[in-house]
PDB file of N, H, CA, C and O in Angstrom:
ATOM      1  N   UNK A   1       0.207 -31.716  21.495  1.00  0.00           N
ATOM      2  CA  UNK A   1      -0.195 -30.823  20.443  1.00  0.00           C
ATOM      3  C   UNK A   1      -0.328 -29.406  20.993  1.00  0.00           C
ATOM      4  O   UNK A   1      -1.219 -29.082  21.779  1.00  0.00           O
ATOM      5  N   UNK A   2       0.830 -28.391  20.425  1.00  0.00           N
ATOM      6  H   UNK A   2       1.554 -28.654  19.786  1.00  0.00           H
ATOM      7  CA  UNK A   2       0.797 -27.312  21.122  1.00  0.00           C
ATOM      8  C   UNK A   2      -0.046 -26.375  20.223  1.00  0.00           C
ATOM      9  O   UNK A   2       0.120 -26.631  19.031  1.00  0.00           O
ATOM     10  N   UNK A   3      -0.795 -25.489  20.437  1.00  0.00           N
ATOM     11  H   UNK A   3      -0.930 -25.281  21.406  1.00  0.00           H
ATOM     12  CA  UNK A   3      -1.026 -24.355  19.654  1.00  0.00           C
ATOM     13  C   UNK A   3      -0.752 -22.954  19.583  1.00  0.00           C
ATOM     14  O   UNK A   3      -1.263 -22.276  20.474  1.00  0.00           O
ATOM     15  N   UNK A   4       0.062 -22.265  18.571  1.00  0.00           N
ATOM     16  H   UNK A   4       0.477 -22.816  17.847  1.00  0.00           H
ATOM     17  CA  UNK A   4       0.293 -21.354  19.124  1.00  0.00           C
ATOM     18  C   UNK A   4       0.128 -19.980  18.132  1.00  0.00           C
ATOM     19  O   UNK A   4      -0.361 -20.070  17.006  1.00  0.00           O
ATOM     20  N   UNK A   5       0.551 -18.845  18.644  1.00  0.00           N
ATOM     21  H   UNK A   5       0.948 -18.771  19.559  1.00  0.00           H
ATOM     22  CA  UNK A   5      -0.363 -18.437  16.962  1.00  0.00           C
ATOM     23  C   UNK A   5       1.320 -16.905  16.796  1.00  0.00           C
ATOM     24  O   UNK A   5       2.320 -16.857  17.513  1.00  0.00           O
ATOM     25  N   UNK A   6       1.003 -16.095  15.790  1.00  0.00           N
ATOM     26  H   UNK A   6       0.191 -16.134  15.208  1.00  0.00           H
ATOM     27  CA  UNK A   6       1.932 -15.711  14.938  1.00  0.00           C
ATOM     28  C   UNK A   6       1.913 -14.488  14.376  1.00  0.00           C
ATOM     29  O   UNK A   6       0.928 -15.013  13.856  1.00  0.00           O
ATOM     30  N   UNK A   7       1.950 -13.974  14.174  1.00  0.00           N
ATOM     31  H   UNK A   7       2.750 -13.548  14.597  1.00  0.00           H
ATOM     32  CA  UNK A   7       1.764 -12.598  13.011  1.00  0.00           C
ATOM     33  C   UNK A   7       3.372 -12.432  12.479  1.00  0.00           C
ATOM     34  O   UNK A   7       4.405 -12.214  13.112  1.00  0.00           O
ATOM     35  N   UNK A   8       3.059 -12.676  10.715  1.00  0.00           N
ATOM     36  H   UNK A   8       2.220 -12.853  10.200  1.00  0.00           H
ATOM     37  CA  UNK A   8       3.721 -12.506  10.090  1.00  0.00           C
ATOM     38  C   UNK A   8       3.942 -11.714   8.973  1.00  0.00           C
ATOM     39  O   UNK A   8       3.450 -12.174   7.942  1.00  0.00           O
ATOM     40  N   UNK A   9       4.787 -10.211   8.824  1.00  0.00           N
ATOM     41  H   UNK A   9       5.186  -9.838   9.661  1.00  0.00           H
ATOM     42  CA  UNK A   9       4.883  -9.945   7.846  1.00  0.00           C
ATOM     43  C   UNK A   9       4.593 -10.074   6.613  1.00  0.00           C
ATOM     44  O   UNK A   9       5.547 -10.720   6.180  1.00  0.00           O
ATOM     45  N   UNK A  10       3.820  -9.859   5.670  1.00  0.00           N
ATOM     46  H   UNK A  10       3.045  -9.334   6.021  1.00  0.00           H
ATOM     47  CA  UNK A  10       3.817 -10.440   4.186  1.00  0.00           C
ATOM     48  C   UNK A  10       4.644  -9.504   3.407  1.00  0.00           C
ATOM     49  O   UNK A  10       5.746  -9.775   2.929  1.00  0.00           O
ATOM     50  N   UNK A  11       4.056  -8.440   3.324  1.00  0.00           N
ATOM     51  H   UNK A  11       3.161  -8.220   3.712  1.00  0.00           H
ATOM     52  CA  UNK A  11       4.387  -7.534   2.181  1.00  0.00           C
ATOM     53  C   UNK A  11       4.392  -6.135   2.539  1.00  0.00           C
ATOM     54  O   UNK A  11       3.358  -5.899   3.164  1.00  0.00           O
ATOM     55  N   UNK A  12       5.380  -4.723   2.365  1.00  0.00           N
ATOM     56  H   UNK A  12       6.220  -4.914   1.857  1.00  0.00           H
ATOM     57  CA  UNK A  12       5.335  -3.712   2.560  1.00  0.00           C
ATOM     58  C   UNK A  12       4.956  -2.786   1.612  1.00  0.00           C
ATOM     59  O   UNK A  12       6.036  -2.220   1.774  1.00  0.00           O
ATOM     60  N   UNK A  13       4.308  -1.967   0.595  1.00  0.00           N
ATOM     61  H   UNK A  13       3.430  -2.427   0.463  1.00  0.00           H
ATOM     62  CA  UNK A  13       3.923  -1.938  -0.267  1.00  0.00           C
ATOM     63  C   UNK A  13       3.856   0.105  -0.211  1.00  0.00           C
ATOM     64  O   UNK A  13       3.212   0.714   0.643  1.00  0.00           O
ATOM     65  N   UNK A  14       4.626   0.742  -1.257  1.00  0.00           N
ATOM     66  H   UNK A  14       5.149   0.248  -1.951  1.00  0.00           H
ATOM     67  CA  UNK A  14       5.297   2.095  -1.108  1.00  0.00           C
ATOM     68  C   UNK A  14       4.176   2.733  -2.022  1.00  0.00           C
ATOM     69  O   UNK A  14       4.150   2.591  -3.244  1.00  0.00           O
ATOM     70  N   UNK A  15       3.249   3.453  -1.285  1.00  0.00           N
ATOM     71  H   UNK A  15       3.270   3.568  -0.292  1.00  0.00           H
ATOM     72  CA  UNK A  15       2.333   4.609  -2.654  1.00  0.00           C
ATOM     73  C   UNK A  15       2.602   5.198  -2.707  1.00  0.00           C
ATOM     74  O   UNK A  15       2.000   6.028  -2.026  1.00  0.00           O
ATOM     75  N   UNK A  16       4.238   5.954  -3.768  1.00  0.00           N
ATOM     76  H   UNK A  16       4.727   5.279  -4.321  1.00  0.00           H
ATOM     77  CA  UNK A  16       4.433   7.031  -3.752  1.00  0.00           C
ATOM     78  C   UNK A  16       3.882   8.205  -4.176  1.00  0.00           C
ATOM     79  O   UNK A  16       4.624   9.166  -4.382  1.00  0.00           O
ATOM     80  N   UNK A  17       2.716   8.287  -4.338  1.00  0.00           N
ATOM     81  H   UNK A  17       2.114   7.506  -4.170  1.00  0.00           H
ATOM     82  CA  UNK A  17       1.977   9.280  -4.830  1.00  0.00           C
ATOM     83  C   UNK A  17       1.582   9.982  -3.593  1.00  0.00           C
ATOM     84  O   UNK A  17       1.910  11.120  -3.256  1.00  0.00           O
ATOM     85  N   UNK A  18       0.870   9.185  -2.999  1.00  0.00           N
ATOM     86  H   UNK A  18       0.604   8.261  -3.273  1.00  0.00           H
ATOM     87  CA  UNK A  18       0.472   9.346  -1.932  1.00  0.00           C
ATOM     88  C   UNK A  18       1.304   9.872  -0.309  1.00  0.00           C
ATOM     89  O   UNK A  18       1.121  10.704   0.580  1.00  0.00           O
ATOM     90  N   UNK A  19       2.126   8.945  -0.604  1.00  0.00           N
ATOM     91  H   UNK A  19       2.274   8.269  -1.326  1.00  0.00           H
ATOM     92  CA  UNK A  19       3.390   9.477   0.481  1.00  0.00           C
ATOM     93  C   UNK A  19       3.137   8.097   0.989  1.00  0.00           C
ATOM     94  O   UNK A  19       4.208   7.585   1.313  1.00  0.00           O
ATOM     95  N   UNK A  20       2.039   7.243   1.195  1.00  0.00           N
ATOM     96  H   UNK A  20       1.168   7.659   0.931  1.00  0.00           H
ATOM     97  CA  UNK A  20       1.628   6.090   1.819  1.00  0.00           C
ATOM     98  C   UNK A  20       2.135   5.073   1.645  1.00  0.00           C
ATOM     99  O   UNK A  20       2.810   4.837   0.643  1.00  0.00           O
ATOM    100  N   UNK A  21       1.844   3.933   2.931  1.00  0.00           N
ATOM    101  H   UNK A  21       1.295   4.125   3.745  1.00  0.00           H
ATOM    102  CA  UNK A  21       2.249   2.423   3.104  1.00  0.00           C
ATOM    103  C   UNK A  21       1.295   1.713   3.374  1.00  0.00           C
ATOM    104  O   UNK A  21       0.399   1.884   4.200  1.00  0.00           O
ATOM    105  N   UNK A  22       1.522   0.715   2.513  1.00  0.00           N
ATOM    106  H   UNK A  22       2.250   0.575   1.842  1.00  0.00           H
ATOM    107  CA  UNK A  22       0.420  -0.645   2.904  1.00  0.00           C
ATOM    108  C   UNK A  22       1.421  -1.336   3.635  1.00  0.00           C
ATOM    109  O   UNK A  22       2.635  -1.149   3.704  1.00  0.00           O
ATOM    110  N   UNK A  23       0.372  -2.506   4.383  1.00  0.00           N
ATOM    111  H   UNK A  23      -0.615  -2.658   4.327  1.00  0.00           H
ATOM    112  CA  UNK A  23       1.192  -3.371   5.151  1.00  0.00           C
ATOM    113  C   UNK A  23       0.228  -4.253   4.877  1.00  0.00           C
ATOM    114  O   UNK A  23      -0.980  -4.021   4.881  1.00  0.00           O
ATOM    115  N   UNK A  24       0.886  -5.507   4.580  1.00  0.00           N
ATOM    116  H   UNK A  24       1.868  -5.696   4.577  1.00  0.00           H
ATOM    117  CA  UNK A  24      -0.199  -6.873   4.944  1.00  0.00           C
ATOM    118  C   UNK A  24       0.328  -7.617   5.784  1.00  0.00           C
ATOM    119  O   UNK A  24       1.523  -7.895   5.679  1.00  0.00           O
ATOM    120  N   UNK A  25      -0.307  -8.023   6.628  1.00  0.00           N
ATOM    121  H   UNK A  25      -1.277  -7.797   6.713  1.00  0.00           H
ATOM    122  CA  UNK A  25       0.093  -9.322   7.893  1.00  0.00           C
ATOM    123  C   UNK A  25      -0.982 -10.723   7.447  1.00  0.00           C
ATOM    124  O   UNK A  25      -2.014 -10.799   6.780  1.00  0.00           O
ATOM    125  N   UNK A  26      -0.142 -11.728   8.191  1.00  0.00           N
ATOM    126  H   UNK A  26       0.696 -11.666   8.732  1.00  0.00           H
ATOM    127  CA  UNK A  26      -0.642 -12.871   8.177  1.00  0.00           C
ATOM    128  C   UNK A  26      -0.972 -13.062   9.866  1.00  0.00           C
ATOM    129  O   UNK A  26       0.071 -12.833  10.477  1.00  0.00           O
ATOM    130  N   UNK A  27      -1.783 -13.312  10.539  1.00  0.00           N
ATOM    131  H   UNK A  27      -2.631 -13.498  10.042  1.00  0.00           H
ATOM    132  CA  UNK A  27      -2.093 -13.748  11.691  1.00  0.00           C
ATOM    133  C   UNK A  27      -2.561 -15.430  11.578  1.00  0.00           C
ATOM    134  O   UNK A  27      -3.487 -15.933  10.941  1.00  0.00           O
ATOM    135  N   UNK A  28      -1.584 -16.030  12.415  1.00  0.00           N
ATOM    136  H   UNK A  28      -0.832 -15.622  12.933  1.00  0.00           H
ATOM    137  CA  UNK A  28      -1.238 -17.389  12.193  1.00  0.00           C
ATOM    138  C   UNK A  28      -1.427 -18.319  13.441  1.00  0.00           C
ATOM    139  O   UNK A  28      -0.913 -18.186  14.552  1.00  0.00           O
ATOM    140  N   UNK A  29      -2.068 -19.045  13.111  1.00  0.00           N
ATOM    141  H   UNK A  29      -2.485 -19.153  12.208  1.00  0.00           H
ATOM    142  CA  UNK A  29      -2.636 -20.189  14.003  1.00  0.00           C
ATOM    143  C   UNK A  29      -1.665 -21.585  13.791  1.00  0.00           C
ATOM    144  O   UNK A  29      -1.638 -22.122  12.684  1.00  0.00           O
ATOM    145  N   UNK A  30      -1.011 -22.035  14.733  1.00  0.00           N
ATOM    146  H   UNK A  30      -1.033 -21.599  15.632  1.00  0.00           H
ATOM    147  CA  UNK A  30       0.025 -23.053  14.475  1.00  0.00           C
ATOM    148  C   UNK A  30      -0.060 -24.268  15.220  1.00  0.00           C
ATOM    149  O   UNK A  30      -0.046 -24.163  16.446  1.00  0.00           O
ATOM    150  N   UNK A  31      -0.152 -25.477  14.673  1.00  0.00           N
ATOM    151  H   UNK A  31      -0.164 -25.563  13.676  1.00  0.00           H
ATOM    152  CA  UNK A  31       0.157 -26.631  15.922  1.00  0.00           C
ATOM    153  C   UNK A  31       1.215 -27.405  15.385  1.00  0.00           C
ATOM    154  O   UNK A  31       1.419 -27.896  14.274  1.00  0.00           O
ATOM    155  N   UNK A  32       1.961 -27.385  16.672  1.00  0.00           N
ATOM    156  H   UNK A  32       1.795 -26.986  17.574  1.00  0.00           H
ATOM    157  CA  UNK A  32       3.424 -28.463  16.766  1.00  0.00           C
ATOM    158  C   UNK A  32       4.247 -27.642  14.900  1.00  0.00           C
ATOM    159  O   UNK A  32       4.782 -28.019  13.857  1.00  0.00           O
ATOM    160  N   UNK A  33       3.776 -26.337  15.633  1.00  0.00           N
ATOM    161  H   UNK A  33       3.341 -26.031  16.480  1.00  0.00           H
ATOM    162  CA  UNK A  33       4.839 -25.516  14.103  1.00  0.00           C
ATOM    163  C   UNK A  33       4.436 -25.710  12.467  1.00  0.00           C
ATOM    164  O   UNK A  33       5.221 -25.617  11.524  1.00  0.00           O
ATOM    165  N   UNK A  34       2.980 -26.008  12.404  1.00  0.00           N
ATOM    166  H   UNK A  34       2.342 -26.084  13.170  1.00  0.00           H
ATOM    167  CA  UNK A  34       2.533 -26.131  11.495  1.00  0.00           C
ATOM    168  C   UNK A  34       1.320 -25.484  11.472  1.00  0.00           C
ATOM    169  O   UNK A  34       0.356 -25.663  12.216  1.00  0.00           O
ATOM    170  N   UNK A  35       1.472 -24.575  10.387  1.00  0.00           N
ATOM    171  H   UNK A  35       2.255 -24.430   9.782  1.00  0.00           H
ATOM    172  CA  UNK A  35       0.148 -23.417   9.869  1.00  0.00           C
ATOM    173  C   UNK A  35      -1.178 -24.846   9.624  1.00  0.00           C
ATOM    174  O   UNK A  35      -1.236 -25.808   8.857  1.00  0.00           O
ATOM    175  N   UNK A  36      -2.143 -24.274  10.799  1.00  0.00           N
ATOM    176  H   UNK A  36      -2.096 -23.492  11.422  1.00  0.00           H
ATOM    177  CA  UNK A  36      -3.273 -24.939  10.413  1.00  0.00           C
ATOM    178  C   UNK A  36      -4.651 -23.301   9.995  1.00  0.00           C
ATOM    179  O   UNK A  36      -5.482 -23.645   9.154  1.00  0.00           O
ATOM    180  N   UNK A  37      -4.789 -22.158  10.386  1.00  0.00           N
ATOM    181  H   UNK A  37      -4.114 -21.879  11.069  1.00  0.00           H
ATOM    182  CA  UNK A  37      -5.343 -21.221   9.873  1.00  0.00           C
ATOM    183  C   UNK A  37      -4.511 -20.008   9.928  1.00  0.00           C
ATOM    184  O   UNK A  37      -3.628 -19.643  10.704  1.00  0.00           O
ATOM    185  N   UNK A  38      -5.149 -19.387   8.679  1.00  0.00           N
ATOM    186  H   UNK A  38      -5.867 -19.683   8.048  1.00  0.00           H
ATOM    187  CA  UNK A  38      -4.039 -18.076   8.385  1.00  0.00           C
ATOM    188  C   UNK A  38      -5.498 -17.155   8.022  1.00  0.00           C
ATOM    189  O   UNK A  38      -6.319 -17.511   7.178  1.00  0.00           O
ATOM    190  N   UNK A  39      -5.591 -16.070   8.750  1.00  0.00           N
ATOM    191  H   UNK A  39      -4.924 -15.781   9.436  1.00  0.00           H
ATOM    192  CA  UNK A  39      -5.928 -14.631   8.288  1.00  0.00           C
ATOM    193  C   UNK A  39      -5.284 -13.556   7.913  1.00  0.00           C
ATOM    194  O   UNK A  39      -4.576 -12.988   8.745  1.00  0.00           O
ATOM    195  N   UNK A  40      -5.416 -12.929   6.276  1.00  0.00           N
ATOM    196  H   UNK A  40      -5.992 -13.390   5.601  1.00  0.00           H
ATOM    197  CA  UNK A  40      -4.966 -11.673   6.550  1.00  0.00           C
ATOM    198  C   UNK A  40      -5.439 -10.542   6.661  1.00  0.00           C
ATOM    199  O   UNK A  40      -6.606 -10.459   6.277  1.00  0.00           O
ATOM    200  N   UNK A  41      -4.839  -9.333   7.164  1.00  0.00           N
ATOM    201  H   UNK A  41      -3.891  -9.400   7.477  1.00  0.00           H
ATOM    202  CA  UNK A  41      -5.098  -8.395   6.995  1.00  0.00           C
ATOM    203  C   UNK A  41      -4.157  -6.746   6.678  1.00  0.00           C
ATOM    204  O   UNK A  41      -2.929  -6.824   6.716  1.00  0.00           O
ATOM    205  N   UNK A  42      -4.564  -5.863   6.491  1.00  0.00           N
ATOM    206  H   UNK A  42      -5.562  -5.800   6.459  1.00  0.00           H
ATOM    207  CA  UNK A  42      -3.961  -4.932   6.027  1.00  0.00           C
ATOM    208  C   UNK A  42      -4.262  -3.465   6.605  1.00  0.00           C
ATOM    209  O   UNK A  42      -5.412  -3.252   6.988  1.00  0.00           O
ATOM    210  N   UNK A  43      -3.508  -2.652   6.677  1.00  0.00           N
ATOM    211  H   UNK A  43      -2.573  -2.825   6.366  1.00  0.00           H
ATOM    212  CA  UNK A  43      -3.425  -1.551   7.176  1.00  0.00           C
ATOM    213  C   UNK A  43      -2.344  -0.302   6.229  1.00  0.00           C
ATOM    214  O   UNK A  43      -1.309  -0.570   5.618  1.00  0.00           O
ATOM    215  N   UNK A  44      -2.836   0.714   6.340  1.00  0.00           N
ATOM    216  H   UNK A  44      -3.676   0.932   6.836  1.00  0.00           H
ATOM    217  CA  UNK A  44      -2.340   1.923   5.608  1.00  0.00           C
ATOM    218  C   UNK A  44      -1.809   2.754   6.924  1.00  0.00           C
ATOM    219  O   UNK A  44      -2.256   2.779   8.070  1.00  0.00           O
ATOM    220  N   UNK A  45      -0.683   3.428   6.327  1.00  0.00           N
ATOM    221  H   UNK A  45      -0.319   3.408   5.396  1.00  0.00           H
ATOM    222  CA  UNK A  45       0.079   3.933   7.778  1.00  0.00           C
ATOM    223  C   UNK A  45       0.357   5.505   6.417  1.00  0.00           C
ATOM    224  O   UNK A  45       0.481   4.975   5.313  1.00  0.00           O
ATOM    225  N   UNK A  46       0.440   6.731   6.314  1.00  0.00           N
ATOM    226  H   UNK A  46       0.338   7.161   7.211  1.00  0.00           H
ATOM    227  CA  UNK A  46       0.797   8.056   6.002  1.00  0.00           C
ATOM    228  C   UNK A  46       1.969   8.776   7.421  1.00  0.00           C
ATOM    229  O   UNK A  46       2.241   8.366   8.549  1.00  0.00           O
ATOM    230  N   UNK A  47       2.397   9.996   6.616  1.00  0.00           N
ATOM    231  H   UNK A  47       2.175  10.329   5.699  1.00  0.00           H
ATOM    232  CA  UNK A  47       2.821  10.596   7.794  1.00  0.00           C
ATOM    233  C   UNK A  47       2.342  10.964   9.107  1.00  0.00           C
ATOM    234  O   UNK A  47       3.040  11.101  10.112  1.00  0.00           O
ATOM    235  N   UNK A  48       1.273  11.090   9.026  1.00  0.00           N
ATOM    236  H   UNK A  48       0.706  10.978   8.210  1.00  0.00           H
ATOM    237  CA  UNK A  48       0.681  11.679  10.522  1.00  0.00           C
ATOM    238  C   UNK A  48       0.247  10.120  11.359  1.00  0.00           C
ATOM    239  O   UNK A  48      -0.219  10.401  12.463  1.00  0.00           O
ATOM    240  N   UNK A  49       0.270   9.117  11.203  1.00  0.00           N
ATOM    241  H   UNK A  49       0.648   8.889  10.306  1.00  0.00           H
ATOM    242  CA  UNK A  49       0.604   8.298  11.396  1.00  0.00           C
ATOM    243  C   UNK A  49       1.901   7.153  11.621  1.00  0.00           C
ATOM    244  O   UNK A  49       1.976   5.924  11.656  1.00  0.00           O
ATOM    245  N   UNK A  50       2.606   7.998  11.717  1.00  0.00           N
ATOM    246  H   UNK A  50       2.545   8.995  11.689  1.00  0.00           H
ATOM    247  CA  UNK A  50       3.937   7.957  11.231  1.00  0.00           C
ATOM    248  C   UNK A  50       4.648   6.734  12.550  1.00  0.00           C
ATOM    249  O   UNK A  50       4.993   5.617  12.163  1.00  0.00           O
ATOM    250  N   UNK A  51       4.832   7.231  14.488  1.00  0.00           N
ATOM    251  H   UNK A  51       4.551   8.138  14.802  1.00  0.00           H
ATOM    252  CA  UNK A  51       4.599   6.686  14.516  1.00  0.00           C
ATOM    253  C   UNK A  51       4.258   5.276  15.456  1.00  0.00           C
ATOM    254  O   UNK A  51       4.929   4.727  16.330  1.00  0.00           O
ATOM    255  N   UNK A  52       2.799   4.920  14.828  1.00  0.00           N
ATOM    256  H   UNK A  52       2.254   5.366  14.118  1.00  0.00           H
ATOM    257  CA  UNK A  52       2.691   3.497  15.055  1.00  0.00           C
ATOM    258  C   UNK A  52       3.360   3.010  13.855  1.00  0.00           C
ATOM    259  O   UNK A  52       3.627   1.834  14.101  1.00  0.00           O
ATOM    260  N   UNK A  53       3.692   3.246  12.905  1.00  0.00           N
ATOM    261  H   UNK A  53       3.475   4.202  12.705  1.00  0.00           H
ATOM    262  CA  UNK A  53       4.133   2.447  11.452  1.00  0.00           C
ATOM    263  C   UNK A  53       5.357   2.089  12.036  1.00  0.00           C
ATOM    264  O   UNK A  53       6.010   1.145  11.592  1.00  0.00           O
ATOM    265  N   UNK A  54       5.794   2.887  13.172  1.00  0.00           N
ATOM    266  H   UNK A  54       5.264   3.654  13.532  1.00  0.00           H
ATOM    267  CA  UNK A  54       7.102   2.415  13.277  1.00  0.00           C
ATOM    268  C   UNK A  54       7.206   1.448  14.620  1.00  0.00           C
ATOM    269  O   UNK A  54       8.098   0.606  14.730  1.00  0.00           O
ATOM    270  N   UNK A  55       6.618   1.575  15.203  1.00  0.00           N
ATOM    271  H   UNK A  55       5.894   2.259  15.114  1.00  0.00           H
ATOM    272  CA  UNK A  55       6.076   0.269  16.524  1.00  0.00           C
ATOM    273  C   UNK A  55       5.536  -0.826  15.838  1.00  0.00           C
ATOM    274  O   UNK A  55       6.152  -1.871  16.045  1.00  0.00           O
ATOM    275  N   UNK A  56       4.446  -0.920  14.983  1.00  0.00           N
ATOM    276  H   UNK A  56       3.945  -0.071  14.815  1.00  0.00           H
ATOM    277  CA  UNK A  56       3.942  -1.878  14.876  1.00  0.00           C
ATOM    278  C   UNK A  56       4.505  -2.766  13.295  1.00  0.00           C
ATOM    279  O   UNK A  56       3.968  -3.758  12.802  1.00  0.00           O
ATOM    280  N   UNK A  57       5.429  -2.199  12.899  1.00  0.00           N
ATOM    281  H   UNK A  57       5.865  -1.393  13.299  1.00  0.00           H
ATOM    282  CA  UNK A  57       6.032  -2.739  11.625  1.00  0.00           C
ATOM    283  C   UNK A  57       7.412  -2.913  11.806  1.00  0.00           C
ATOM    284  O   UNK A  57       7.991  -1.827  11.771  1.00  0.00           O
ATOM    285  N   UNK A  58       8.367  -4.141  12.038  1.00  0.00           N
ATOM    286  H   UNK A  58       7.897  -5.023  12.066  1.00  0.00           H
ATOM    287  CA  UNK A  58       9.452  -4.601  12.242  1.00  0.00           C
ATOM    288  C   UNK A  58      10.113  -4.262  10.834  1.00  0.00           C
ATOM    289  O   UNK A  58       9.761  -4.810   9.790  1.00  0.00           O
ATOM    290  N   UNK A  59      11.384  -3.034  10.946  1.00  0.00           N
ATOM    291  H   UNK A  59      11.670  -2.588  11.794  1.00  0.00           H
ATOM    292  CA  UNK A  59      12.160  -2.710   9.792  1.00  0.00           C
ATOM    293  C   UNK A  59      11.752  -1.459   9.063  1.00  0.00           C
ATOM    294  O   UNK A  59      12.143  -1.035   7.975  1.00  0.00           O
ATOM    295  N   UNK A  60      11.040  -1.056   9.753  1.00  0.00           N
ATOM    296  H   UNK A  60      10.723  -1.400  10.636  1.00  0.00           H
ATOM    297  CA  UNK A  60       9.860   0.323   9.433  1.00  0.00           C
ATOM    298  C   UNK A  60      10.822   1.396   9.211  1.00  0.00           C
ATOM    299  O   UNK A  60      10.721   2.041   8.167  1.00  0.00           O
ATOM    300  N   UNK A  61      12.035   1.765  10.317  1.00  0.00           N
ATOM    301  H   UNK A  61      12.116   1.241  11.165  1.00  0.00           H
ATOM    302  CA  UNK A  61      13.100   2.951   9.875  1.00  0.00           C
ATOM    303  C   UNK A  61      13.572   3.249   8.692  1.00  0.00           C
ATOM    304  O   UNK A  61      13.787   4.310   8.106  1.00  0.00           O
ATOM    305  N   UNK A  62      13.729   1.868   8.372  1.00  0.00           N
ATOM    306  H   UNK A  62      13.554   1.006   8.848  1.00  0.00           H
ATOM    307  CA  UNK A  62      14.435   1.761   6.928  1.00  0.00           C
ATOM    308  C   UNK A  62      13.831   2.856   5.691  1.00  0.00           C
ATOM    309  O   UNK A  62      14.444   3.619   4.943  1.00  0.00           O
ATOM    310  N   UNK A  63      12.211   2.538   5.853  1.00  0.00           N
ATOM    311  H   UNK A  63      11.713   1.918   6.461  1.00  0.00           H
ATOM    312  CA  UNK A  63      11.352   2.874   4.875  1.00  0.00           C
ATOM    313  C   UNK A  63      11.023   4.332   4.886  1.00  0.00           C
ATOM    314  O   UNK A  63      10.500   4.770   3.861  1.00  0.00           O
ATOM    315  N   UNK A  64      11.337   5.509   6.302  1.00  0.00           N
ATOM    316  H   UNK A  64      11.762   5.153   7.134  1.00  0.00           H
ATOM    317  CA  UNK A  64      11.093   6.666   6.189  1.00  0.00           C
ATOM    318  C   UNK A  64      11.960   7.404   5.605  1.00  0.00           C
ATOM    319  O   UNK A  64      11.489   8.533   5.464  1.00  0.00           O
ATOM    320  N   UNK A  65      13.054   7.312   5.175  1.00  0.00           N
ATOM    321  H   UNK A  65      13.436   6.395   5.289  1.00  0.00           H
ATOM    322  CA  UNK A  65      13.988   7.919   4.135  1.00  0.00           C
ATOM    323  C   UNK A  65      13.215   8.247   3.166  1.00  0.00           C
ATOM    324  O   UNK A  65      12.705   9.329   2.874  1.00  0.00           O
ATOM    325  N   UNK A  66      13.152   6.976   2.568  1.00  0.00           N
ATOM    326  H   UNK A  66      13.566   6.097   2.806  1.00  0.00           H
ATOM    327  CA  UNK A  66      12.601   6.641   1.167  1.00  0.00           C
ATOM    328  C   UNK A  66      10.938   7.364   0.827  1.00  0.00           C
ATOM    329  O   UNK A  66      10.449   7.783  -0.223  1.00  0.00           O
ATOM    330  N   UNK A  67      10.429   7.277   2.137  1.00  0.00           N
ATOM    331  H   UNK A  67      10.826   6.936   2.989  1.00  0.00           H
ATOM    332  CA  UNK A  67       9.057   8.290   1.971  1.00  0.00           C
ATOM    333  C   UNK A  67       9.111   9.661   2.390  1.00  0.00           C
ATOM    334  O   UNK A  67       8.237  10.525   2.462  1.00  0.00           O
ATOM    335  N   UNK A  68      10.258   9.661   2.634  1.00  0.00           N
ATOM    336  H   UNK A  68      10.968   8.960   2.576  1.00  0.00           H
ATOM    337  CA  UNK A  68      10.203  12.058   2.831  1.00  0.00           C
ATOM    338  C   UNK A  68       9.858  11.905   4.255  1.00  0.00           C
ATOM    339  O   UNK A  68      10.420  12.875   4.763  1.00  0.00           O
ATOM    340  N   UNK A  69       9.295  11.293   5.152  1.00  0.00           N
ATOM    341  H   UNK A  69       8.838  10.505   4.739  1.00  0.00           H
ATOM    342  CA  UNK A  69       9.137  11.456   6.311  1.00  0.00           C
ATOM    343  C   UNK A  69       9.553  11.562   7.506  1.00  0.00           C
ATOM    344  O   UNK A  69       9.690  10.646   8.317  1.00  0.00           O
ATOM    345  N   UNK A  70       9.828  13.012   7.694  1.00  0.00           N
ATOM    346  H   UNK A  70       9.716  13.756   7.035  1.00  0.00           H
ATOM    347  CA  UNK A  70      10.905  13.532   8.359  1.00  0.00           C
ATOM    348  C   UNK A  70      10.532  13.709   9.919  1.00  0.00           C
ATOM    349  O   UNK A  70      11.363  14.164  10.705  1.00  0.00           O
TER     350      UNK A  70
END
């Protein structure tokens, strides 16, 4: 019985009003590849933050077009 754990993407979420990004993650606890606890959590990333949004969010380039963030 191995345990091993995860962080998974959920959802990327565009406030264009704001200029802002949500992010939700799943942090995942697994044995023998099966979710036995899941936490989530969430984080807001803006331009001046700009970036860790892009270190710590897999596919993140994609999304600075689309937010003006030059």
């Amino acid at each position: 019985m191995a345990l091993t754990e995860a962080r998974v993407l959920k959802s990327v979420e565009i406030l264009p009003a704001s200029s802002a990004v949500n992010v939700l993650w799943a942090d995942q606890v697994l044995r023998d590849g099966e979710v036995i606890s899941e936490s989530n959590h969430r984080k807001s990333y803006n331009a001046n933050n700009k970036d860790s949004f892009l270190i710590e969010v897999e596919g993140a380039e994609n999304y600075i077009p689309v937010l003006g963030w030059e």
